[in-house]
C-alpha positions as a printed Julia matrix, in Angstrom:
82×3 Matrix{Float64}:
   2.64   -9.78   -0.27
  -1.49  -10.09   -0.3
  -3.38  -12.01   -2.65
  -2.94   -9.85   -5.75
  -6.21   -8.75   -7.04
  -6.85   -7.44  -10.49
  -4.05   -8.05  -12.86
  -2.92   -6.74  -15.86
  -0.06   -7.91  -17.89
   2.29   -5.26  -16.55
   0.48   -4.18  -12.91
  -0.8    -5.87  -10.06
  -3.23   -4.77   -7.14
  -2.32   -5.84   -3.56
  -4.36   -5.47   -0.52
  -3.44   -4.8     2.7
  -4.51   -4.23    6.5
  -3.19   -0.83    7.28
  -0.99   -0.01   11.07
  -0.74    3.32   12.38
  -3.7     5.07   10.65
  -6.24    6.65   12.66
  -7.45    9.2    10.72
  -7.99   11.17    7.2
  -5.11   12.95    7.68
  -2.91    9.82    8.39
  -4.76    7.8     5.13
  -3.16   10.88    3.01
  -0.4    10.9     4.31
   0.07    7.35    3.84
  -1.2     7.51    0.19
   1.05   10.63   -0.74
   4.05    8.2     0.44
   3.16    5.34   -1.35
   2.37    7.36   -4.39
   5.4     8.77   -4.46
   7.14    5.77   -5.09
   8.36    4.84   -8.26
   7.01    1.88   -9.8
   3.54    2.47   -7.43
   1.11    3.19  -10.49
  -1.62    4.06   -7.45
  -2.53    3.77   -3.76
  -5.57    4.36   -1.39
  -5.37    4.12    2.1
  -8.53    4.04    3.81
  -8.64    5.27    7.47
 -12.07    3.93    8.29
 -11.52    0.03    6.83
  -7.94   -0.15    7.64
  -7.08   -1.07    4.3
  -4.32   -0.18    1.39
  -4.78   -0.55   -1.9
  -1.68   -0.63   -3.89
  -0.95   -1.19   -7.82
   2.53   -1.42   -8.65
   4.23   -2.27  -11.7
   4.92   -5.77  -11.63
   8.38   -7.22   -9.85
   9.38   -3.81   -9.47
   8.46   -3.21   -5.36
   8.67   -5.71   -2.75
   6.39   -5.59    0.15
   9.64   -4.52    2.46
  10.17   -1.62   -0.04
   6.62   -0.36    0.6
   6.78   -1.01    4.32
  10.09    0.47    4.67
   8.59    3.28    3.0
   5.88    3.97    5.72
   7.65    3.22    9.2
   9.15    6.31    9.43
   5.99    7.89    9.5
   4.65    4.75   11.87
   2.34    3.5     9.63
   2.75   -0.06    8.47
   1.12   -3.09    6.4
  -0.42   -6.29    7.14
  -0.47   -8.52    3.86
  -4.27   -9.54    4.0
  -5.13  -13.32    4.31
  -5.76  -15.07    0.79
């Protein structure tokens, strides 16, 4: 995955470029997957940046379980460099 960002003891915050969003409508989308995900504690998707911000409970969701997740919509993620 990204460089996590803030962590707790049982989160963590990843980063990520964002594939496949082009608009408002696609960043909710996106985010309404993601949050619907167990073990994803929250998620923004921002259309204009190209970015995801994910917290997930830690060593419960791999990046290919969040990816995974999005391709059938054809959105994808890009782990950020550190």
């Amino acid at each position: 995955m990204s460089t996590p960002g803030n962590d707790t003891a049982s989160t963590v915050t990843y980063r990520f470029v964002t594939t496949g969003i082009t608009c408002a409508g696609c960043a909710n989308k996106a985010s309404s997957i993601l949050n619907s995900l167990r073990g994803v504690v929250s998620a923004r998707v921002d259309d204009v940046t190209n970015t995801a911000e994910i917290e997930v409970v830690r060593d419960m969701l791999t990046f290919e379980d969040l990816l995974a997740a999005l391709r059938p919509a054809g959105y994808g993620l890009v782990p950020e460099a550190a």
